[in-house]
MIVEXDO-795594 format. One record per atom (N, C-alpha, C): residue number from 1; atom name; x, y, z. Coordinates in Angstrom, 3 decimals, always signed. Layout:
// MIVEXDO-795594
   n atom       xx       yy       zz
 NUM   CA        X        Y        Z
...
***
This chain:
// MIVEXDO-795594
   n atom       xx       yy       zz
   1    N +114.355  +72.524  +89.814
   1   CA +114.053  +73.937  +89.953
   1    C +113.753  +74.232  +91.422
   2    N +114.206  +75.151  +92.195
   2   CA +114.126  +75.889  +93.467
   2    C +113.471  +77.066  +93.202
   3    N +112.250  +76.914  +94.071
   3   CA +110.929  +78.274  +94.376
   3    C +112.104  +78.801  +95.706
   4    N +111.808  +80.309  +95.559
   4   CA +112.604  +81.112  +97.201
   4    C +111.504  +81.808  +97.606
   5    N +110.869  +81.402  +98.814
   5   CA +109.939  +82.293  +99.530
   5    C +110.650  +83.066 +100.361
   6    N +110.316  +84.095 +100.515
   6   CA +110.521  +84.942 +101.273
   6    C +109.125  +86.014 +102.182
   7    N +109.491  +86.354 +103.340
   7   CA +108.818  +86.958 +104.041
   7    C +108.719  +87.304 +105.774
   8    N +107.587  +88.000 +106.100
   8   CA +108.418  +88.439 +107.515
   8    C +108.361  +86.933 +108.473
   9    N +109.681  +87.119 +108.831
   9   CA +110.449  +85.944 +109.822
   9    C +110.729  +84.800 +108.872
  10    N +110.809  +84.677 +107.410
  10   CA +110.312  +83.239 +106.991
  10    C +111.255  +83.643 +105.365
  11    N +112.015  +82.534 +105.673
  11   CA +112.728  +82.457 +104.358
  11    C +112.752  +80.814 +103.977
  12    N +112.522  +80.779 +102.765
  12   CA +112.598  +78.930 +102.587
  12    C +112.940  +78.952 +101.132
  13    N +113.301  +77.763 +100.994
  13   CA +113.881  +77.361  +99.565
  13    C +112.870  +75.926  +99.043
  14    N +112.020  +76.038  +98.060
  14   CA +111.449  +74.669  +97.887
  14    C +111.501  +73.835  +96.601
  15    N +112.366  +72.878  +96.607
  15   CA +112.607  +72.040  +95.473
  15    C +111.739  +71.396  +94.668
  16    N +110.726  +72.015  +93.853
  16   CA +110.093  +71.513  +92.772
  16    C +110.456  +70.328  +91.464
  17    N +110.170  +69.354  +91.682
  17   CA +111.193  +67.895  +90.892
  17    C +109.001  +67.364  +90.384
  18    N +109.507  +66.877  +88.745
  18   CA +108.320  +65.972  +88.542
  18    C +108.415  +64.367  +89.117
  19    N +107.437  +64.062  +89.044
  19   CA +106.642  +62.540  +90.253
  19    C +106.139  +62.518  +88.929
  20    N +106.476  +60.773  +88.712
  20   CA +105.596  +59.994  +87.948
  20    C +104.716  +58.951  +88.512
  21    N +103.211  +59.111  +88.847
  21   CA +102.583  +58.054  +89.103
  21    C +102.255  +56.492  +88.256
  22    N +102.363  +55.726  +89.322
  22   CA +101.794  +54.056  +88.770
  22    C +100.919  +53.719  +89.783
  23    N  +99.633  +53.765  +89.264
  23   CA  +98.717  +52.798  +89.326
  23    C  +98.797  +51.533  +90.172
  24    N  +97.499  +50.923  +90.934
  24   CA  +97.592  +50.252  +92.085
  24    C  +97.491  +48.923  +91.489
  25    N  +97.447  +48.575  +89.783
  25   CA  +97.392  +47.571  +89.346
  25    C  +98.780  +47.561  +88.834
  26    N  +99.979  +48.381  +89.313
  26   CA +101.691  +48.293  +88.882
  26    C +102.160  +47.748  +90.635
  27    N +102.307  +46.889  +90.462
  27   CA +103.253  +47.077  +91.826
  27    C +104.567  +47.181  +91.557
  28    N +105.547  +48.034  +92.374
  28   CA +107.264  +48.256  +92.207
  28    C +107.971  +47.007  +91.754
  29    N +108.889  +47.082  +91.681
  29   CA +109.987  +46.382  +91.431
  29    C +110.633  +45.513  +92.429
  30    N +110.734  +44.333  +92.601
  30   CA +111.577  +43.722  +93.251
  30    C +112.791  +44.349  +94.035
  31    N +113.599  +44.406  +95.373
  31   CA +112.356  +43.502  +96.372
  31    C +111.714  +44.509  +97.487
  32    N +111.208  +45.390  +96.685
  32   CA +110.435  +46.030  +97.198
  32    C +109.055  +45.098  +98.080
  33    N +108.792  +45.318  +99.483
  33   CA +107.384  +44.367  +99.302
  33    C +106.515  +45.227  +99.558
  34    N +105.667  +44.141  +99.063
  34   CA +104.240  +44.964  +98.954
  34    C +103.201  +44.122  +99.457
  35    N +103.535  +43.197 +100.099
  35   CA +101.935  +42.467 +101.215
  35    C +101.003  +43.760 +100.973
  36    N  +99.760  +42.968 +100.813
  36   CA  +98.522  +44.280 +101.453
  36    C  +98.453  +45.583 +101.515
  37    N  +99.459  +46.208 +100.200
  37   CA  +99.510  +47.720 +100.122
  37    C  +99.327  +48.002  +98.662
  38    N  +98.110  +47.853  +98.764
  38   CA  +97.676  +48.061  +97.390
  38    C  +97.485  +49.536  +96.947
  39    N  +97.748  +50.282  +96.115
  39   CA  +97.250  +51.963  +96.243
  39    C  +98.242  +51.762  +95.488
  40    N  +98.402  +53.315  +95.071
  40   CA  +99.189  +54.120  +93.814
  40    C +100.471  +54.268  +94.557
  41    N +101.782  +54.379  +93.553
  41   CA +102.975  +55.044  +94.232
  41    C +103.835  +55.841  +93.299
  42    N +104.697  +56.308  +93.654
  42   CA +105.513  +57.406  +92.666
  42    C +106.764  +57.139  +92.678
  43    N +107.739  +57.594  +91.935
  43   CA +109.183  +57.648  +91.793
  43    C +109.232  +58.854  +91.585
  44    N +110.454  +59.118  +92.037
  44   CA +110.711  +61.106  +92.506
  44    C +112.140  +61.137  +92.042
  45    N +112.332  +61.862  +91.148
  45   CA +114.623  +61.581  +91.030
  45    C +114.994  +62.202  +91.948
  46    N +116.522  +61.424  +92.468
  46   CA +117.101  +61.399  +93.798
  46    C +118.476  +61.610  +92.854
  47    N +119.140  +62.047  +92.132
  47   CA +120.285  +62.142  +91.730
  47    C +121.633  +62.185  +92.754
  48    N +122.180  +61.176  +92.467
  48   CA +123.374  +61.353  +93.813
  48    C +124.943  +61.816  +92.405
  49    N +125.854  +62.175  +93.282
  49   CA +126.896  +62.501  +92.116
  49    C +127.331  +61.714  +91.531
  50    N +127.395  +60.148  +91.963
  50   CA +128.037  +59.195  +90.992
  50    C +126.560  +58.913  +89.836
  51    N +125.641  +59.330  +90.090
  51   CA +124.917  +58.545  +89.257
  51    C +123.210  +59.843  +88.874
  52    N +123.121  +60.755  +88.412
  52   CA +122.347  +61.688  +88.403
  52    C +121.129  +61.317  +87.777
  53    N +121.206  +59.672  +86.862
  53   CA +119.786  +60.061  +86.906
  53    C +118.748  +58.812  +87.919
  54    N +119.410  +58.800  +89.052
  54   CA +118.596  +58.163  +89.898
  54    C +117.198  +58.193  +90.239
  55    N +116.427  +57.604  +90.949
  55   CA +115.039  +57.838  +91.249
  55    C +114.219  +56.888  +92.724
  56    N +113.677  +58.070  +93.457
  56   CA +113.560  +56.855  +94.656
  56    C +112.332  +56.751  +94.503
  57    N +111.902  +55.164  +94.950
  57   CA +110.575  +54.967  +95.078
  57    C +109.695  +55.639  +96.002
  58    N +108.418  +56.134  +96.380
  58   CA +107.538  +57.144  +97.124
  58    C +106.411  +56.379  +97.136
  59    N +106.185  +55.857  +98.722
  59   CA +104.462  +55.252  +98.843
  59    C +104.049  +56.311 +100.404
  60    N +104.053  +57.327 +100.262
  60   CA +102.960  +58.151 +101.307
  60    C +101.520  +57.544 +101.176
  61    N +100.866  +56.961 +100.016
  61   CA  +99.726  +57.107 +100.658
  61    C  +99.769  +55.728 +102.019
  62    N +100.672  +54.377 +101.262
  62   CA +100.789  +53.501 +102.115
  62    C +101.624  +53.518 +103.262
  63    N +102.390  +54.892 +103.559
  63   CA +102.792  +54.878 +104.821
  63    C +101.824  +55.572 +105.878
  64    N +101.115  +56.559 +105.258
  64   CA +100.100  +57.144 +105.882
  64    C  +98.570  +55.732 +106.566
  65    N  +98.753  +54.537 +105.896
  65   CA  +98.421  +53.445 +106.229
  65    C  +98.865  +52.916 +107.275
  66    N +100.298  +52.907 +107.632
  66   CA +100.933  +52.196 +108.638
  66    C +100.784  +52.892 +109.702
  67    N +100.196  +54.167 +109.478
  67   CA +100.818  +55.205 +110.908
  67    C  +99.294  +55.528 +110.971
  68    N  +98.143  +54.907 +110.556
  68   CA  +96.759  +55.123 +110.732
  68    C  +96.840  +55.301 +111.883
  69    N  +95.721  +55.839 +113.106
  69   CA  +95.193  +55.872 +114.338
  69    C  +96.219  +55.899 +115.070
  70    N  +97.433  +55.963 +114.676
  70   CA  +98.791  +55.757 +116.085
  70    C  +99.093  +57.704 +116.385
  71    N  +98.402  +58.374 +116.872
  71   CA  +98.528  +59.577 +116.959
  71    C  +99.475  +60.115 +117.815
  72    N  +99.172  +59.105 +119.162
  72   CA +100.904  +59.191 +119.814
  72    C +101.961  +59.118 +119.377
  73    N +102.261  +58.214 +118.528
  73   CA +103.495  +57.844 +117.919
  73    C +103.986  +59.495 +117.036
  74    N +103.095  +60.022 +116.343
  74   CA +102.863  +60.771 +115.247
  74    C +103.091  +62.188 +115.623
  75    N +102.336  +62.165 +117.046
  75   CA +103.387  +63.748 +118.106
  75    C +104.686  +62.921 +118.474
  76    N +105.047  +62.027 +118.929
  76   CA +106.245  +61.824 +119.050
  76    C +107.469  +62.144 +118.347
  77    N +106.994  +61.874 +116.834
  77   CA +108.072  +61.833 +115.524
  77    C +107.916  +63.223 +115.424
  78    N +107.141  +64.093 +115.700
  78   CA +106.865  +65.830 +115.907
  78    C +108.027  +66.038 +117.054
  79    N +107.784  +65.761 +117.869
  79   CA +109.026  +65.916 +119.450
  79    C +110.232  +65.574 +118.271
  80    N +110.759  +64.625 +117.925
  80   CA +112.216  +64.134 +117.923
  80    C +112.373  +65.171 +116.893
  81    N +111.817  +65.936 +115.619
  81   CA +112.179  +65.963 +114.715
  81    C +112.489  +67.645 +114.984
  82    N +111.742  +68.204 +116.408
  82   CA +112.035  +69.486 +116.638
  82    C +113.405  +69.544 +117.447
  83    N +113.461  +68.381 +117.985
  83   CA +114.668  +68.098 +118.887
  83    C +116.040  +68.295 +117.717
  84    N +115.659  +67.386 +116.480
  84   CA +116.708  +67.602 +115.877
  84    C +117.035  +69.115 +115.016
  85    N +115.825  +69.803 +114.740
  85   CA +115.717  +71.257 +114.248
  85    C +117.104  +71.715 +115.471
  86    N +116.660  +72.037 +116.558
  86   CA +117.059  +72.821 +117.691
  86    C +118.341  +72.062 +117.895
  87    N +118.754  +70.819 +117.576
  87   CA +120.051  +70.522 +117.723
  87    C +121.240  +70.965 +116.298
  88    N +120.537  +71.205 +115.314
  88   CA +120.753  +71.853 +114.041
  88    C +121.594  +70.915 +113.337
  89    N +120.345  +69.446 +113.579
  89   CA +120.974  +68.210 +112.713
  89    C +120.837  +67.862 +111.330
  90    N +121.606  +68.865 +110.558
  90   CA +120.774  +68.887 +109.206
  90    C +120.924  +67.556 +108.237
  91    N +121.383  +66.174 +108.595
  91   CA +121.981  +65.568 +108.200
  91    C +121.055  +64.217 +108.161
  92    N +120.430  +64.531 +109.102
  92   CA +119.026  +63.421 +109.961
  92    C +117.880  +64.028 +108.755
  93    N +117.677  +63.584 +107.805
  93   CA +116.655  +64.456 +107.882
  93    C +115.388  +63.580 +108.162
  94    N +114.037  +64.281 +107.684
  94   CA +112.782  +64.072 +108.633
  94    C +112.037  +62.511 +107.947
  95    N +112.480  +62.516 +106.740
  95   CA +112.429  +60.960 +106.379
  95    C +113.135  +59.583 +107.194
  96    N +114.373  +60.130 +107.796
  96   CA +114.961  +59.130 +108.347
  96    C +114.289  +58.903 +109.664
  97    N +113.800  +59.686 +110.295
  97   CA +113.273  +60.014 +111.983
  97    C +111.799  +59.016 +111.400
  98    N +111.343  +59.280 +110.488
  98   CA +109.588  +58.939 +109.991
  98    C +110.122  +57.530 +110.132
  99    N +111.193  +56.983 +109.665
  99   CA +110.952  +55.968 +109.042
  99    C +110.929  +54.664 +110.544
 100    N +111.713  +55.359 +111.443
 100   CA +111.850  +54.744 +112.892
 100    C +110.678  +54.236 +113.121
 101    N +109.529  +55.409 +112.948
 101   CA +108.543  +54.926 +113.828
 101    C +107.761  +54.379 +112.565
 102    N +107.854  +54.114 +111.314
 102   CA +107.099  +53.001 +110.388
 102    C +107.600  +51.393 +110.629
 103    N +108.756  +51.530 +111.067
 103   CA +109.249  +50.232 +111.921
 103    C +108.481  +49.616 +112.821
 104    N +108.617  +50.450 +113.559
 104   CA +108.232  +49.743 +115.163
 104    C +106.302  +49.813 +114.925
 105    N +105.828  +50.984 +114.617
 105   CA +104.331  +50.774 +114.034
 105    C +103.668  +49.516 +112.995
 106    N +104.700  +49.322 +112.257
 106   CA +104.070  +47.580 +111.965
 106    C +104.569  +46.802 +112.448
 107    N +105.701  +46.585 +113.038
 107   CA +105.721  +45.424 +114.010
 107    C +105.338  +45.264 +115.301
 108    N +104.911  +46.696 +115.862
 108   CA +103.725  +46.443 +117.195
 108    C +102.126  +45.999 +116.068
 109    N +102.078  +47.041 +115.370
 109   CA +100.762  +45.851 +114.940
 109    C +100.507  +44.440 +114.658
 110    N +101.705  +43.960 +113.753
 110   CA +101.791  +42.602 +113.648
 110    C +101.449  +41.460 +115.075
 111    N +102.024  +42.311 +115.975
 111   CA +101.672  +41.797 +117.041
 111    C +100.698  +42.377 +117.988
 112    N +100.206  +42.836 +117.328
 112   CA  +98.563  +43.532 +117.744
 112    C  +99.175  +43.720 +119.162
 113    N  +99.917  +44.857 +119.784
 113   CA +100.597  +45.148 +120.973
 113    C  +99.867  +46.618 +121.494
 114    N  +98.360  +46.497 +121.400
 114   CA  +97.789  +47.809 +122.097
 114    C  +98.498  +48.516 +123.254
 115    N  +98.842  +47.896 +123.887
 115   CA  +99.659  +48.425 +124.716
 115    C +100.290  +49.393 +125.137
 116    N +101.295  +48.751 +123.834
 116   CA +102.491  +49.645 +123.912
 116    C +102.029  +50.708 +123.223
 117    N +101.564  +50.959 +122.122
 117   CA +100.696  +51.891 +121.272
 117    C  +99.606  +52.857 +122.097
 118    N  +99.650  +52.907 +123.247
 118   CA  +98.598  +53.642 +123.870
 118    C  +99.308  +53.922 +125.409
 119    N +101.126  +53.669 +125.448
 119   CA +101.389  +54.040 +126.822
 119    C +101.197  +56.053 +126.458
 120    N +101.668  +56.657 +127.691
 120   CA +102.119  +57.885 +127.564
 120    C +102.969  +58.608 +126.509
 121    N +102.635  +59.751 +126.652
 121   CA +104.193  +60.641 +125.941
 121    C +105.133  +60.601 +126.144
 122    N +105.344  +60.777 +127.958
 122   CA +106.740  +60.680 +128.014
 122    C +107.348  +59.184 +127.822
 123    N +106.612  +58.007 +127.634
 123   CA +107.453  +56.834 +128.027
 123    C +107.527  +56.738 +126.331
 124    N +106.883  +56.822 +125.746
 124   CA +107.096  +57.084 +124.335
 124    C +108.233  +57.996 +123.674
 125    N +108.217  +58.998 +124.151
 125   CA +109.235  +59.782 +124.280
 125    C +110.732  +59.409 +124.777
 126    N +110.992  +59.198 +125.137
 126   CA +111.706  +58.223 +125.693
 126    C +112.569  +57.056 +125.143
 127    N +111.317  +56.165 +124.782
 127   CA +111.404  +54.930 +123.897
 127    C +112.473  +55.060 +122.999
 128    N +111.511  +55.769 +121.948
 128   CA +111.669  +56.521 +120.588
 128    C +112.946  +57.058 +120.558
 129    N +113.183  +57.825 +121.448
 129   CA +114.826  +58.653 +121.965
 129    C +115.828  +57.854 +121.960
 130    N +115.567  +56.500 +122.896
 130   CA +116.678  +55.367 +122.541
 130    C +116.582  +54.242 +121.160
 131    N +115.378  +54.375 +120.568
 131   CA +115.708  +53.878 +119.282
 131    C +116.471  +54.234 +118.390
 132    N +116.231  +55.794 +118.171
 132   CA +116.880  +56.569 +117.257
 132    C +118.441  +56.439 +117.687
 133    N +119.094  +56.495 +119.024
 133   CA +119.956  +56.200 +120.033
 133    C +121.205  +54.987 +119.139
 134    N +120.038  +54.120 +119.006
 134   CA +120.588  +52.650 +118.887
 134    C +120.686  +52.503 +116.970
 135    N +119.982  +53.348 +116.110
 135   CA +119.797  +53.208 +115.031
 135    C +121.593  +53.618 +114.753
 136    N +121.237  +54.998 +115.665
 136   CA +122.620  +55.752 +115.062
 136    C +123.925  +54.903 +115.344
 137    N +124.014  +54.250 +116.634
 137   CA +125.557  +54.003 +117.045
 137    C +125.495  +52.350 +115.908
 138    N +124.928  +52.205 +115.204
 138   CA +124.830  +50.757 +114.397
 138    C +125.376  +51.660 +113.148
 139    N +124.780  +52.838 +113.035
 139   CA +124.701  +53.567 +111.628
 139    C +124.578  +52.450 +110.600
 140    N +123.387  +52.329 +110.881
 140   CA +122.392  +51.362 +110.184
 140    C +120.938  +52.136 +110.088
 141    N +120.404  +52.230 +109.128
 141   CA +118.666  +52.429 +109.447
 141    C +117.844  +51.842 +108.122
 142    N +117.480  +50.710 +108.438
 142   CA +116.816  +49.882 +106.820
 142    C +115.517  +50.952 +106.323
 143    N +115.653  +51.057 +104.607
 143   CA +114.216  +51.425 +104.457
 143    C +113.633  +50.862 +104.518
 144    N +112.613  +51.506 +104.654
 144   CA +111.282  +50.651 +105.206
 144    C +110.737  +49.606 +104.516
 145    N +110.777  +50.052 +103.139
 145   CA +110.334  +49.073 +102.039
 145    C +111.018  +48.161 +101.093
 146    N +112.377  +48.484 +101.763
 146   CA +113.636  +47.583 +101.187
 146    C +114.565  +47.662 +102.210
 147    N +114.753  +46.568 +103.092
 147   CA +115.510  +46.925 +103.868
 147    C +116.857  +46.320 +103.858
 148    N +117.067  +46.224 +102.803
 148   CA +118.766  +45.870 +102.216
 148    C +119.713  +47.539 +101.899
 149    N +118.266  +48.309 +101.677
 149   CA +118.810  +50.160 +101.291
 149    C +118.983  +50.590 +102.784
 150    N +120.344  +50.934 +103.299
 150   CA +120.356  +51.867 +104.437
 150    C +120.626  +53.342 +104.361
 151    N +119.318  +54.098 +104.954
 151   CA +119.162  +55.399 +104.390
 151    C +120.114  +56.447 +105.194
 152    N +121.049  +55.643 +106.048
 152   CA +122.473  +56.460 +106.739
 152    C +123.280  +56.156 +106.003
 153    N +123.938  +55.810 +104.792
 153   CA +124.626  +55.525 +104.032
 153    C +125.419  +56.736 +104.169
 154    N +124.888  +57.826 +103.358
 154   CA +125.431  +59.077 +102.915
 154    C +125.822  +60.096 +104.040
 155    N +125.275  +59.457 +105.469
 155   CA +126.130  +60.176 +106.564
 155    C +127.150  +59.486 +106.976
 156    N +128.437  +60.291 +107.150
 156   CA +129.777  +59.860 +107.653
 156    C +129.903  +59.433 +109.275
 157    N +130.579  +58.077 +109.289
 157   CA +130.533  +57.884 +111.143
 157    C +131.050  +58.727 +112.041
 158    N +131.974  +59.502 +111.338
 158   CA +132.013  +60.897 +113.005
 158    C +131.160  +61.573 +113.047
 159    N +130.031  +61.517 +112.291
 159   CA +128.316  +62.769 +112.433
 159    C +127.817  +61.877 +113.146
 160    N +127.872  +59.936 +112.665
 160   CA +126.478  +59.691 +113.674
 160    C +126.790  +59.223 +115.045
 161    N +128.214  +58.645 +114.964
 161   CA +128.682  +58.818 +116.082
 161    C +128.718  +60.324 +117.124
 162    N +129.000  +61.225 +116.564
 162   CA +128.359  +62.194 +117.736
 162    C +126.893  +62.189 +117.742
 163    N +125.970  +62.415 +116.654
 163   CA +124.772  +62.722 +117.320
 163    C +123.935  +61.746 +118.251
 164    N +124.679  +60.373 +118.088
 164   CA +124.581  +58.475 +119.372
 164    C +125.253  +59.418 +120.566
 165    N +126.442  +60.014 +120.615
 165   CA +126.842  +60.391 +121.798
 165    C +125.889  +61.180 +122.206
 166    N +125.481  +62.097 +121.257
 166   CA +124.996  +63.413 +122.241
 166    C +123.145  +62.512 +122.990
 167    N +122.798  +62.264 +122.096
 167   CA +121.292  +61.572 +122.410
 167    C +121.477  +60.452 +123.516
 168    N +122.758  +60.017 +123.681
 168   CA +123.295  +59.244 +125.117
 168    C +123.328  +60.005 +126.507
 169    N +124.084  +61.192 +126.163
 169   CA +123.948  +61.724 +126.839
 169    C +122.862  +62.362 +127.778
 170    N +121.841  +63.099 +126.900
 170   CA +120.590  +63.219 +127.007
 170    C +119.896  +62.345 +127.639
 171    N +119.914  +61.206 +127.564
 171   CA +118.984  +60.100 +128.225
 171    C +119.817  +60.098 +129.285
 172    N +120.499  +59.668 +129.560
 172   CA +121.200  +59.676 +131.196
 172    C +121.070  +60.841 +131.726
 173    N +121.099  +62.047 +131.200
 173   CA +120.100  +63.010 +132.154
 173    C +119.119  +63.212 +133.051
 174    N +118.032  +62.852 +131.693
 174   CA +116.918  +62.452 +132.252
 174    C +116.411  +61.339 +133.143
 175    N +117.244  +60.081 +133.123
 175   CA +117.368  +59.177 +133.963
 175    C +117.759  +59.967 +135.131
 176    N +118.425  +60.360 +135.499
 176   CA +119.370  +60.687 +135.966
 176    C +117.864  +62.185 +137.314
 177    N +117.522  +62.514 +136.488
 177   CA +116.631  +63.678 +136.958
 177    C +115.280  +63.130 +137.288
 178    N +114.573  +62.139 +136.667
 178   CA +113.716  +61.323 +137.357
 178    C +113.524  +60.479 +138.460
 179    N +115.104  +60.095 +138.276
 179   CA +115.120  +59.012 +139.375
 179    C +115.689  +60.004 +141.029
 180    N +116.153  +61.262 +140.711
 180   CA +115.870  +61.795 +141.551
 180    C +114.803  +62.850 +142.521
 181    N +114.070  +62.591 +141.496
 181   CA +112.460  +63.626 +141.304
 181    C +112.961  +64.953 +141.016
 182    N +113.926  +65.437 +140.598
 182   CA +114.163  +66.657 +140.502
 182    C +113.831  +67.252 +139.253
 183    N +112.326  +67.630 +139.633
 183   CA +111.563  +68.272 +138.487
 183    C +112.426  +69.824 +137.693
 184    N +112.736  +70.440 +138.732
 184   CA +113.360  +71.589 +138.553
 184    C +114.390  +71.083 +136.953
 185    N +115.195  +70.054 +137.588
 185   CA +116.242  +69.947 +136.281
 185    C +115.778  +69.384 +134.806
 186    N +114.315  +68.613 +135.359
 186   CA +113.849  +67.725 +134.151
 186    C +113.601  +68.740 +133.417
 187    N +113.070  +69.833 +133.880
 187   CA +112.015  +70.837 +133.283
 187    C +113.222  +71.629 +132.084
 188    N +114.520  +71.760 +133.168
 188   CA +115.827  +72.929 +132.373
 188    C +115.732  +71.942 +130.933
 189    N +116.305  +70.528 +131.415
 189   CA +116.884  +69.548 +130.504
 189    C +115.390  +69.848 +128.886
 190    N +114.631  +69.450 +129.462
 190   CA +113.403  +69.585 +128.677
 190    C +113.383  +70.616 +127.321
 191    N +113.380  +71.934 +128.498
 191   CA +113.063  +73.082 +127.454
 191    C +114.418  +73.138 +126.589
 192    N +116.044  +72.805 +126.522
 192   CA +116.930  +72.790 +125.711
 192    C +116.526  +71.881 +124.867
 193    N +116.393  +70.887 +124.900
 193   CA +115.566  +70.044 +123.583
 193    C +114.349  +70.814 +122.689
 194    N +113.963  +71.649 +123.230
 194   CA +112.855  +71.758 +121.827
 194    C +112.908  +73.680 +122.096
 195    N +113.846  +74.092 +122.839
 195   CA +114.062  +75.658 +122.245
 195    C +115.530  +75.979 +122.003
 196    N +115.330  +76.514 +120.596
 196   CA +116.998  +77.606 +121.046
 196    C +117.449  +78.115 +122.060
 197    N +118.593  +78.226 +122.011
 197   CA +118.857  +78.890 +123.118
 197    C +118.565  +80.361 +123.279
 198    N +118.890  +81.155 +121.763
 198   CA +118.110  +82.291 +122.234
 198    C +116.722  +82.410 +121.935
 199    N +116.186  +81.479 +121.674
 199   CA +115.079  +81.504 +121.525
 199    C +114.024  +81.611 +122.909
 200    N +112.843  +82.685 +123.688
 200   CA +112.578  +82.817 +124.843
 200    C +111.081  +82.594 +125.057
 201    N +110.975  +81.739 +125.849
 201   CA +109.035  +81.364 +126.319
 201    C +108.346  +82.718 +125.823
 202    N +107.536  +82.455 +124.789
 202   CA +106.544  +83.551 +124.939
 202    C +105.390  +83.071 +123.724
 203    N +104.103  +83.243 +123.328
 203   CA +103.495  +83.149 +122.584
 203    C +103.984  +82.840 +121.134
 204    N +104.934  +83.056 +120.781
 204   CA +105.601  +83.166 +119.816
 204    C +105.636  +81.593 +119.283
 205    N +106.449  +80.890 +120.327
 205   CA +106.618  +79.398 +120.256
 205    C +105.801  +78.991 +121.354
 206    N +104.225  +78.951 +121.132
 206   CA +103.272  +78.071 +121.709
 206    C +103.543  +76.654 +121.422
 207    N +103.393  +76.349 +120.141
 207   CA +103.740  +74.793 +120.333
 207    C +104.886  +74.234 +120.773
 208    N +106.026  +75.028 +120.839
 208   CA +107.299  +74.172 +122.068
 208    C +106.763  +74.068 +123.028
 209    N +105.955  +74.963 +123.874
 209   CA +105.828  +75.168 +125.314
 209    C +105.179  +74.433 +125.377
 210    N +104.120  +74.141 +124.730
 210   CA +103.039  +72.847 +124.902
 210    C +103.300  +71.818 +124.932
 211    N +104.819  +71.121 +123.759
 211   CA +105.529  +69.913 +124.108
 211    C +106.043  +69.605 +125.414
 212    N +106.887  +70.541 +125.491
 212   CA +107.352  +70.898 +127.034
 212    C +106.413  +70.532 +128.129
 213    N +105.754  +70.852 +128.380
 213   CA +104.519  +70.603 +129.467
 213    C +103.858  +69.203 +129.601
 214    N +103.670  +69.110 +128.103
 214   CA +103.057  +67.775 +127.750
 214    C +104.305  +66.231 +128.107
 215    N +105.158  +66.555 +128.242
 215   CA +106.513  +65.593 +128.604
 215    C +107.223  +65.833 +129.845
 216    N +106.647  +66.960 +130.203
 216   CA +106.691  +67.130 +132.022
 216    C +105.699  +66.354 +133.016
 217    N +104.207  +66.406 +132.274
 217   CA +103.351  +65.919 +132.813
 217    C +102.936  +64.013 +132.918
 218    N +104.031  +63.835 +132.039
 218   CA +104.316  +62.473 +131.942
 218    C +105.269  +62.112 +132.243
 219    N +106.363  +62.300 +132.372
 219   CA +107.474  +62.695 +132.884
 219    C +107.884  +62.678 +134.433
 220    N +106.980  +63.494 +135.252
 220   CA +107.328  +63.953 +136.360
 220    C +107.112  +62.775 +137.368
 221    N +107.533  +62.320 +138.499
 221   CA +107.440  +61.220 +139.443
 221    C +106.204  +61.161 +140.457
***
C-alpha cells in the first residue's frame, strides 16, 4: 500500500509493507553473521518479478551499532547521498551509499584505527568519494551481512559504469583545483555537487550551504 502526501513544496509517495519481528534469542538464517549482534531483527518483503514473495532481512538496530560515535562518517554518508539526490541517481539508492560506510566502520574498528575515524571532512569526503568510485567500476557492493548478496545486482553496467565515470571525473577536479590552490574553482566545483542547478543560495537550502562551507574549510590549501 502507497500513502501520497502532499503539500506546499512537498509531494512524496510512502510505501507502507508489514515487518515481522524476531527476538534476540532467534538469530537469522545462515550465512548471515551475527558475531556480537545480539538485538531483535525484522524481515520486510522485497518482491522482485521473478519471485514476489521475497523478503529481506532488516538489522537497523545493529547497524545503528556499527555506526555508534562515528559522526563524521554519518555527515559524510549525508554529503554523498545529497550528491547523489542532485545528480538524480535514482538507482543508488540510500541503502547502498549506508552500506559503504558499514564496511569500512567495522573494519577501521576491528583495527581500532582512531585515526582515520577522526581525520577531517574534507579528507573523508574525499575518501568516501573514491570508495563509492571503486565499488561502482567493480559493480560489486557486498551486503553487509551476507556478503555473497551484491546489492548492485539489479543495476545494469552502462548506469554504473557512467555514474564510476562521472564520480572520476569529479575527483580529478578537485585534485586538480587543490593542487592548484584555486579556491575560486573548488568552491564552483563544490556548490554543483550538493545544489541544482536551478536551485539558488538563499535560506531556503541552509543545509547545502553549510555542507559547502564545511568542505571548503577542509578542503582549502
Amino acid at each position: 500500500m502507497t500513502a501520497h502526501i502532499s503539500g506546499e513544496n512537498v509531494d512524496i509517495d510512502v510505501d507502507l509493507v508489514p515487518v515481522i519481528e524476531f527476538p534476540k534469542t532467534v538469530s537469522p538464517p545462515h550465512p548471515i553473521r551475527w558475531k556480537d549482534q545480539e538485538g531483535v531483527w525484522y524481515i520486510v518483503p522485497k518482491p522482485r518479478e521473478d519471485n514476489e514473495f521475497l523478503w529481506r532481512l532488516s538489522f537497523p538496530d545493529q547497524e545503528r551499532k556499527v555506526m555508534n560515535g562515528l559522526n563524521k562518517l554519518k555527515m559524510v554518508n549525508r554529503f554523498l547521498k545529497r550528491m547523489r539526490d542532485v545528480f538524480n541517481w535514482r538507482p543508488l539508492a540510500s541503502y547502498y551509499i549506508k552500506s559503504i560506510f558499514l564496511w569500512e566502520a567495522h573494519e577501521r574498528k576491528e583495527k581500532k584505527d582512531e585515526v582515520f575515524l577522526n581525520k577531517n571532512l574534507g579528507y573523508l569526503f574525499a575518501y568516501f568519494l573514491g570508495k563509492l568510485q571503486w565499488y561502482l567500476e567493480r559493480q560489486t557492493l557486498p551486503f553487509f551481512w551476507d556478503k555473497e548478496m551484491n546489492l548492485f545486482v539489479k543495476i545494469n553496467r552502462p548506469t554504473l559504469e557512467g555514474f564510476a565515470g562521472r564520480i572520476k571525473n569529479v575527483r580529478a577536479q578537485m585534485d586538480r583545483h587543490i593542487q592548484e590552490a584555486n579556491t575560486a574553482e573548488l568552491e564552483k566545483l563544490m556548490r554543483s555537487l550538493f545544489y541544482p542547478a536551478k536551485e539558488s543560495i538563499s535560506g531556503d537550502n541552509k543545509h547545502s550551504h553549510d555542507v559547502v562551507r564545511s568542505l571548503l574549510s577542509k578542503l582549502r590549501l
